[in-house]
C-alpha positions, 0 to 999 in steps of 0.5 A: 721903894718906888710907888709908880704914878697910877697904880695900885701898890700893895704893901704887905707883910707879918705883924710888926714888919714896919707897914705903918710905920712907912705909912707914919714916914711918908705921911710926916707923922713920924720923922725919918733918921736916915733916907727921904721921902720924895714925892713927885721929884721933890722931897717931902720928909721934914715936912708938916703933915698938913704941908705934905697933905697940901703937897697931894699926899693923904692917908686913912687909918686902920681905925678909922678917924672921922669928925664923928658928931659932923655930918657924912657931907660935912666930913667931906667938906673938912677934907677939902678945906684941909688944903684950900687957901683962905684968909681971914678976911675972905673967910669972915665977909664972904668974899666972892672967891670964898664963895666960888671955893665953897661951891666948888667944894660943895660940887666935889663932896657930891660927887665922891659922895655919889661915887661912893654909894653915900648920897643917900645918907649926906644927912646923917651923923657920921658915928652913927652910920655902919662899919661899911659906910663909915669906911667908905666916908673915910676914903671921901674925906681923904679923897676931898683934898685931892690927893694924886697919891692915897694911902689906905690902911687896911682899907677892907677890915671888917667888910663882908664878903660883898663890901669886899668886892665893891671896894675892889671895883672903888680901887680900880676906878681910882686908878682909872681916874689916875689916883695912886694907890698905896695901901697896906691889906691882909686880905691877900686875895684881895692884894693880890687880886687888885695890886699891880706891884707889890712890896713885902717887908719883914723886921723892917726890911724890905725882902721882895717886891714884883708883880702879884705873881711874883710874889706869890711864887718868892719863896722868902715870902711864903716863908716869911709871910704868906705860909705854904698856901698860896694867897690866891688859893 
């Protein structure tokens, strides 16, 4: 599977097809018994996770995983920090380009904060906040270490009809901004409507990939998966 640079890929697929598991492979989570994982040309599989996060890459879970006694602002800042560089002497006698680092950090968690329609609520504790704001914390948090390439585990869960939409409209402004996305979504309107390629799998093995419309009209995928109704009607 090839994920180009800039896009939206969808993921998709029956319980058990092996979605999270390839999300675990790229990710390091789990390691890899045959093939590789290459990201921007250079292979990543046999990494850390921490090191291939560091390389540009992170994901967020379908159960969604916060700091949850930290604040939204501090939760933001956690993600940036996961990739900067500090030592231990900058870090405990605040050294100017400790400082500069924090205030860059600061800027950027404002930012995705605003973006996100969670300024308002910086302030408050993360496990306190609804579904649809702790799910958009989570994108924050995985957007704060600058990843090119975001992973998102069934980003729309649980969101009404309207948290839906703003996601989609969150989605496509990250590709806009040159963020590649690959997520896994059983929302198929949604996929289908958002994705520019999409990849299907069955028992672990990848059984078509093309273009929202191609999928839609692959008949080993509405066999396998989406069922006689097509997912856009």
């Amino acid at each position: 599977m090839t994920v180009a640079r800039g896009a939206i890929h969808g993921l998709i697929g029956p319980n058990g097809a092996g979605k999270s598991t390839v999300f675990n492979l790229i990710t390091g989570v789990i390691p890899l018994n045959a093939g590789a994982v290459f990201f921007k040309g250079e292979r990543t599989s046999g990494l850390r996770p921490s090191e291939i996060c560091r390389r540009g890459i992170a994901r967020t879970f379908q159960a969604t995983t916060l700091f949850r006694e930290y604040t939204v602002l501090q939760n933001v800042l956690v993600g940036a920090h996961l990739v900067a560089a500090s030592d231990l002497a900058s870090t405990l006698f605040w050294s100017r380009a400790y400082r500069e680092r924090e205030r860059r950090a600061r800027e950027r968690a404002h930012v995705l904060l605003e973006s996100l329609g969670l300024v308002s609520v910086a302030g408050q504790v993360a496990g306190q906040l609804p579904h649809r704001d702790q799910k958009a914390l989570a994108l924050a948090l995985t957007l704060a270490t600058g990843a090119e390439l975001v992973i998102l585990d069934e980003p729309m869960a649980g969101l009404s009809l309207q948290e839906r939409a703003e996601t989609t409209r969150v989605l496509r402004r990250l590709r806009e901004q040159g963020v590649t996305v690959l997520l896994v979504e059983h929302d198929m309107k949604a996929v289908m409507g958002v994705c520019d390629t999409v990849t299907v799998l069955d028992h672990g093995v990848r059984i078509a990939e093309g273009t929202p419309r191609e999928i839609q009209s692959n008949a080993a995928v509405i066999e396998a998966y989406l069922g006689a109704e097509e997912p856009g009607a």
